[in-house]
Backbone bond lengths (Angstrom), bond angles and torsions (degrees), N, CA, C in turn:
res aa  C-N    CA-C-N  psi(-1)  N-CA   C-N-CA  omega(-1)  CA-C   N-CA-C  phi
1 X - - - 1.453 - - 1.531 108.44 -
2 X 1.641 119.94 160.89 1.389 108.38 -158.83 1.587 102.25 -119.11
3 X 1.083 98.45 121.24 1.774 93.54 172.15 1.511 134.58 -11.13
4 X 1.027 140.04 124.13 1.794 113.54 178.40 1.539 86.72 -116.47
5 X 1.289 94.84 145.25 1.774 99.27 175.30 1.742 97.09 -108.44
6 X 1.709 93.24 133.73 1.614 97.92 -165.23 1.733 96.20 -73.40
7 X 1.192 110.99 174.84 1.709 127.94 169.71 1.469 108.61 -100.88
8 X 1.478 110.32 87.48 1.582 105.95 177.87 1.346 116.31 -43.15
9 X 1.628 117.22 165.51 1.275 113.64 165.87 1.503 122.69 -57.74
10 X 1.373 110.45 -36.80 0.849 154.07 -170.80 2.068 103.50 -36.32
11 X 1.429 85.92 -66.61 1.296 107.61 178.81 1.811 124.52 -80.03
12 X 1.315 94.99 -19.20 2.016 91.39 156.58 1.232 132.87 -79.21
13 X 1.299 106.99 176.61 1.794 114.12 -168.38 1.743 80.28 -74.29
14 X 1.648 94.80 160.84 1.248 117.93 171.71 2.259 108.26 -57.88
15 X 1.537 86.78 -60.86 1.293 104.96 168.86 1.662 117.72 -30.99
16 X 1.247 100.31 -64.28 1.721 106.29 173.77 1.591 118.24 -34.90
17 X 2.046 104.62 -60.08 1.386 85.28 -154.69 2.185 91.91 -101.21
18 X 1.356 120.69 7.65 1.431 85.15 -171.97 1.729 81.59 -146.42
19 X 1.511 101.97 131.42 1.442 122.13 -164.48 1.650 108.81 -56.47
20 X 1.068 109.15 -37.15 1.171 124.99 -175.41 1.304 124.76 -72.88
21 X 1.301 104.06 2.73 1.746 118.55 156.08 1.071 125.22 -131.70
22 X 1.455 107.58 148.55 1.630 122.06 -177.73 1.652 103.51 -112.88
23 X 1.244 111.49 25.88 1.889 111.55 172.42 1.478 102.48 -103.65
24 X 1.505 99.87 130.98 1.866 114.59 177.44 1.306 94.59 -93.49
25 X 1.640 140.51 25.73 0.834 136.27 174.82 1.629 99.21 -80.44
26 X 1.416 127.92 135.48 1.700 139.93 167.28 1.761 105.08 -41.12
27 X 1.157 88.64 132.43 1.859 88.49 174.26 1.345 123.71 -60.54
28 X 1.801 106.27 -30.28 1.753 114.06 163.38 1.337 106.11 -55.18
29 X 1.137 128.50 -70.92 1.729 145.35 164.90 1.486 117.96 -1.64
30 X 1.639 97.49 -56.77 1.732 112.55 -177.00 1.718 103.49 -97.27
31 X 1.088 119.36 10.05 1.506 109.05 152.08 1.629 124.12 -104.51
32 X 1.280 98.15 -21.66 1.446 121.01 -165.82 1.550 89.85 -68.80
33 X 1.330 121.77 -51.99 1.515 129.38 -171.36 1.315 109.56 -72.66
34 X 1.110 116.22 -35.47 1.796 123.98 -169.74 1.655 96.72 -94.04
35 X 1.531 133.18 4.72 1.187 138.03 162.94 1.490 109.17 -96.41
36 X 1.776 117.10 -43.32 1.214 118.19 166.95 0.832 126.80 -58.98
37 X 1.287 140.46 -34.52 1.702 151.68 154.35 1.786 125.13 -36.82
38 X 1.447 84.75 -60.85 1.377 101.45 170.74 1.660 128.13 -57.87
39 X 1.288 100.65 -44.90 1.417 108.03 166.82 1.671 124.26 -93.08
40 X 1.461 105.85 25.99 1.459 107.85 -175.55 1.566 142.69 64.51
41 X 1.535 90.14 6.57 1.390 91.23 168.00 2.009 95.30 110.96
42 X 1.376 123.07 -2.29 0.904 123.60 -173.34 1.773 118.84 -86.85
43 X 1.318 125.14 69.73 1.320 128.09 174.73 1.722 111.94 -21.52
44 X 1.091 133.01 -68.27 1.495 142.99 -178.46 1.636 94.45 -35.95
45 X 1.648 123.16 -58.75 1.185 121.74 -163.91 1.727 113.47 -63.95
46 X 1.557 101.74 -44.91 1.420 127.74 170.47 1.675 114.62 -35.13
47 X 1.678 90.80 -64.00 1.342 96.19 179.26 1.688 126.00 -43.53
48 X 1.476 85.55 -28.75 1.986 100.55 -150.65 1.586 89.70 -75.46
49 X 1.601 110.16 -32.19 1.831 107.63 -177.54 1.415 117.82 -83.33
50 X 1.153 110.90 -11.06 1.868 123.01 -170.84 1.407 90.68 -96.98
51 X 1.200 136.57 -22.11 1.769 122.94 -155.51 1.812 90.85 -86.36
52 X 1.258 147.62 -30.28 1.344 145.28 -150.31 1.438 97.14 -96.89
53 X 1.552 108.29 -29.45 1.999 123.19 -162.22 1.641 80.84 -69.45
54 X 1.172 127.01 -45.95 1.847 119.29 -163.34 1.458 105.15 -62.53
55 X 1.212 115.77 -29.95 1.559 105.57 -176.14 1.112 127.57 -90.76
56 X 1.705 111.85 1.17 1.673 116.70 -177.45 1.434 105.75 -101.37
57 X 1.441 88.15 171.56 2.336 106.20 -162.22 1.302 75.18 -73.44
58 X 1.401 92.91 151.51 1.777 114.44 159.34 1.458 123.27 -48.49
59 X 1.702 115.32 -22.62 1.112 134.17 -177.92 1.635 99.69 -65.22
60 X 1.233 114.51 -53.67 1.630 135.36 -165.49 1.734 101.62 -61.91
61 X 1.946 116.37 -57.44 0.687 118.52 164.92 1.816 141.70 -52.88
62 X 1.379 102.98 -22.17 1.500 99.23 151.99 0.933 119.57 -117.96
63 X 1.902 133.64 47.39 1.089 118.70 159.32 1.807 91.77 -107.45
64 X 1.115 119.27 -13.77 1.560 139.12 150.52 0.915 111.72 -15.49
65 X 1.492 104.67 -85.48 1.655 129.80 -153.52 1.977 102.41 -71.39
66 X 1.115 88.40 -43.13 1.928 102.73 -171.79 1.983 94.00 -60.14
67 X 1.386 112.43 -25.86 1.397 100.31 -158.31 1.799 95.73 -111.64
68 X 1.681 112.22 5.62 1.076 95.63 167.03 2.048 122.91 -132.23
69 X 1.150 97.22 -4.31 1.312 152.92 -164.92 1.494 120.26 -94.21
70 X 1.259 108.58 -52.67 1.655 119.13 -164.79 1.526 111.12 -77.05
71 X 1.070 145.82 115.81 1.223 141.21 -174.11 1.763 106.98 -95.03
């Protein structure tokens, strides 16, 4: 049988996984920006908050996004 490689949350449109948006922007995408913001524009800092987001369940990752994200 052949491997299937799953589709992180990570990697869908915002739109896809949480009703409450109409942005086809990637869910990595809309944290990455809402991390750049937050830290002023500082990539190095950005990085340091996005590197921990790759290793959590998709579950983790949209209880994330909903709690940082959700207007």
């Amino acid at each position: 049988m052949a491997d299937v490689e799953k589709t992180l949350v990570l990697d869908k449109p915002m739109n896809a996984v949480f009703d409450w948006s109409d942005s086809e922007t990637p869910v990595r995408d809309a944290l990455w920006d809402y991390y750049m913001e937050k830290n002023g524009k500082d990539t190095i800092k950005t990085e340091k908050e996005m590197k921990p987001v790759l290793d959590k369940s998709d579950d983790e990752v949209k209880a994330l996004v909903e709690s940082v994200l959700k207007k």
